[in-house]
N, C-alpha and C positions, 0 to 999 in steps of 0.2 A: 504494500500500500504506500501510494506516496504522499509526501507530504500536503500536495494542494488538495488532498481527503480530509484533512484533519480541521478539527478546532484548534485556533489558537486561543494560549491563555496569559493575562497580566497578571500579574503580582504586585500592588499597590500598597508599600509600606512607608510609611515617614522617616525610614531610614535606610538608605540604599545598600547595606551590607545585609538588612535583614533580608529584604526582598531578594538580594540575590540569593542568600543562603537557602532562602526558601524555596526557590527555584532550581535551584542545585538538587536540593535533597527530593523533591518531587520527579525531575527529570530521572535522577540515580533509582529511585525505585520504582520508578517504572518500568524496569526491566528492559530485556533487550528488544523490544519493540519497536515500531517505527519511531523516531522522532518528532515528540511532538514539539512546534514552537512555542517557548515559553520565554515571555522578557518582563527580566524585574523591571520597575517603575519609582522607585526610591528616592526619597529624599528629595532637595530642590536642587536645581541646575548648578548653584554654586558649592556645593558638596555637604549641607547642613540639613537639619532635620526637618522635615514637613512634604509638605505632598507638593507636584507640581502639574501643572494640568498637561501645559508642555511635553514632558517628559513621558505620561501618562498616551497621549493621544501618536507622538513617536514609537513609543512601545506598541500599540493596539494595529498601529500600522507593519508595523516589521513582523507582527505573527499572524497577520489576515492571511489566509488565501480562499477564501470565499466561503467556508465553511460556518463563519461567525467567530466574533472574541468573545471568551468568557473573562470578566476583570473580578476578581476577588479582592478585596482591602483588610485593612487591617482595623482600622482607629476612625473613629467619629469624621472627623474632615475629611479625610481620604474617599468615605465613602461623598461626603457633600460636593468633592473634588468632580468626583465621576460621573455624579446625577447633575452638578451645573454642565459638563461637557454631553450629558446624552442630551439633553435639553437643547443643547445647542444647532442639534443636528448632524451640523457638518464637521464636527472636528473628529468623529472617530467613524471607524468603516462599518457597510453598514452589517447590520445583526451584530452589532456589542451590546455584551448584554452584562448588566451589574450583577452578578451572584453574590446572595446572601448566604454567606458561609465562614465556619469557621476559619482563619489565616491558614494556617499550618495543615488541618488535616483535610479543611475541603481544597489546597492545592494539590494535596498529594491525589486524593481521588479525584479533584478534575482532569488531572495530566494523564492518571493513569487507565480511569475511561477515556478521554480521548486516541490513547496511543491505539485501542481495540477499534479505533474509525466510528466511533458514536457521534451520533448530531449534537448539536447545541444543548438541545433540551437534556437529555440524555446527562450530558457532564454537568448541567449545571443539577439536575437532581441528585447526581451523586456525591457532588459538593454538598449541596443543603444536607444531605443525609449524613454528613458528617456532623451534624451538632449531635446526631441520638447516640455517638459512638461513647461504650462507656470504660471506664479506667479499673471502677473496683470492681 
């Protein structure tokens, strides 16, 4: 399967080391799969902590290929970050879609439904479904 199959997915964290880590480790367990595109969104253009729409709407673009972006965030603004740019219309490609989901585990299960060639809808439910995962 090639990549212009897949969903692309953002990573929207107020801190750019976080978002890549998190990206790292959802790519890594995804096994050896196809590749899905995934690009952190971190921090603001000058290398500091907050969210950047810019950054955001450049990421959404370099993981498109027609499939839809799923954007996951992390922190309150990030998500207001993403709902002002869907709003906007034109700044991100179309079928971006905000997933509400946990940071950390609904990246790992978006990635790794996607890498199986799932639709949009598809990754972003396995995402959400990551809030029921339980620890004890």
């Amino acid at each position: 399967m090639s990549d212009e199959q897949l969903v692309g997915i953002v990573l929207v964290s107020h801190s750019a080391a976080v978002a890549a880590s998190v990206a790292e480790l959802a790519k890594g367990l995804a096994g050896g799969g196809p590749v899905v595109p995934v690009a952190p969104a971190g921090g603001t253009e000058g290398g500091g902590l907050g969210t950047s729409s810019e950054l955001i709407a450049a990421a959404a673009v370099s993981v498109d290929r027609g499939a839809g972006v799923a954007v996951l965030t992390d922190l309150g603004s990030a998500v207001l970050t993403v709902k002002a740019l869907l709003a906007e219309g034109d700044e991100l490609p179309e079928g971006t879609r905000l997933v509400d989901a946990p940071f950390v585990e609904g990246a790992v299960a978006a990635v790794v439904t996607a890498s199986t060639g799932a639709d949009l809808a598809a990754v972003e439910a396995a995402a959400t479904e990551a809030y029921t995962y339980r620890k004890v």
